[in-house]
N, C-alpha and C positions, 0 to 999 in steps of 0.2 A: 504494500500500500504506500504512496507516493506521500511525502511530508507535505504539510497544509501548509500554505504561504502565507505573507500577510498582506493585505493591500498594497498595492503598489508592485506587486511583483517579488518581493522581498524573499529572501528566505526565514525562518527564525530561526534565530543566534542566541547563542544563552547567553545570560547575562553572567558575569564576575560574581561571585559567590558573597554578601554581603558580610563587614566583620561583626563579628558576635561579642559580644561580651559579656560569655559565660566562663569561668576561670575554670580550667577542668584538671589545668597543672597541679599536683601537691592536694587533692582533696579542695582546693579552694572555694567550690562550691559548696561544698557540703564541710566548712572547715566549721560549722556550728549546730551539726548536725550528724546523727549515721541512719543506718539501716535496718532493722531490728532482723535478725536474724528468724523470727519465729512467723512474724503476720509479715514482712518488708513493709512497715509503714516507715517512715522518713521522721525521725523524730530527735525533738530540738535539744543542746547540749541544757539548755537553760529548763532550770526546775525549780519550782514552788517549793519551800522548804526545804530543801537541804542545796548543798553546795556544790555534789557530782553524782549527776547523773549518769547513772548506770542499770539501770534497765526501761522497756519500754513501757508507757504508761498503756497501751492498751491492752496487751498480753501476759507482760509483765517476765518476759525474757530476756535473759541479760548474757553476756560473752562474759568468759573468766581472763579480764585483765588487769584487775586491782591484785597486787600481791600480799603486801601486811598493811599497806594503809591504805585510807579509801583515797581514791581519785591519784593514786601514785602510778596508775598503767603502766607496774613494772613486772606483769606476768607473762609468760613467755607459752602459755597454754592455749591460750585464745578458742578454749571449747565453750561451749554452746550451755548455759547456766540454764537449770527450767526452779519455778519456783515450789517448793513443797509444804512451804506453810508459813503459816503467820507465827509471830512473839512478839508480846508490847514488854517495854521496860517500864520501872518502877514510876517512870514518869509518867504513864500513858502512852509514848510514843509506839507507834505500829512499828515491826522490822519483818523483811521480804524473808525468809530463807531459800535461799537458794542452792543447789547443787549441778558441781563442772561433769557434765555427760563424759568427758573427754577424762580426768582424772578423778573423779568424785570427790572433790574437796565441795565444802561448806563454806557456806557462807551468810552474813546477817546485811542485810543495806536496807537504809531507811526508807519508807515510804513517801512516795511526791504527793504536793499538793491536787497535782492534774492528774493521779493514776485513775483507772477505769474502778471507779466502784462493784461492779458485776464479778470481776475475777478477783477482787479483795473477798469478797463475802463467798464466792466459790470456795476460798482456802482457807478462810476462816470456818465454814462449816463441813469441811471434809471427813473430819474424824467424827462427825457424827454420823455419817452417810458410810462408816467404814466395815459396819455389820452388827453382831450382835452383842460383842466387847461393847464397843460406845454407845448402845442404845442401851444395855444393862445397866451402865455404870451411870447413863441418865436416870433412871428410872430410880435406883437407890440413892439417889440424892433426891429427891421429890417426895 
């Protein structure tokens, strides 16, 4: 099939490719931001209540690269953290537990202001949904 011209007889030419200015050198784009490994939503370095964020607020999956302090990303593991429950400290504050699929270390990180409420109360109410252990041991306390 013969190329379509343009008025006047022309052919069409492509035009020089326009510059962009998306920085994709070095993460630039995404230098305040990553990819959650578990849902890929695109979510922000920046978190309500605490200071390093490390896992994603919707899912609540996090990569193993904090080593002994938080927000030091001096782990050399970089496996795949899924969360396995909640612990509040003496103060009230909610902590994530999380565990590295890749080496099985544990781990405590705080909870964001913007995380999804839906999978907080999923992991807050697991061990009661865990059989007939945690529904006995409801019932003797009532």
């Amino acid at each position: 099939m013969p190329r379509r011209t343009q008025s006047g007889g022309r052919k069409n030419r492509h035009r020089p490719q326009r510059y962009k200015d998306v920085l994709h050198d070095n993460g630039g784009h995404r230098a305040n931001d990553f990819r959650c490994v578990g849902c890929r939503l695109d979510v922000s370095l920046v978190a309500p209540g605490t200071a390093h964020r490390n896992h994603c607020p919707n899912c609540l999956t996090s990569l193993h690269v904090d080593h002994r302090i938080p927000g030091d990303r001096a782990s050399t593991c970089h496996g795949r953290m899924e969360a396995l429950s909640l612990t509040v400290r003496p103060d009230g504050e909610w902590m994530i537990i999380h565990q590295c699929q890749s080496c099985g270390e544990l781990s405590a990180n705080r909870i964001a202001g913007d995380d999804n409420v839906l999978p907080l109360m999923r992991l807050a109410l697991r061990p009661l949904g865990a059989g007939s252990i945690a529904s006995s041991a409801l019932l003797t306390t009532l």
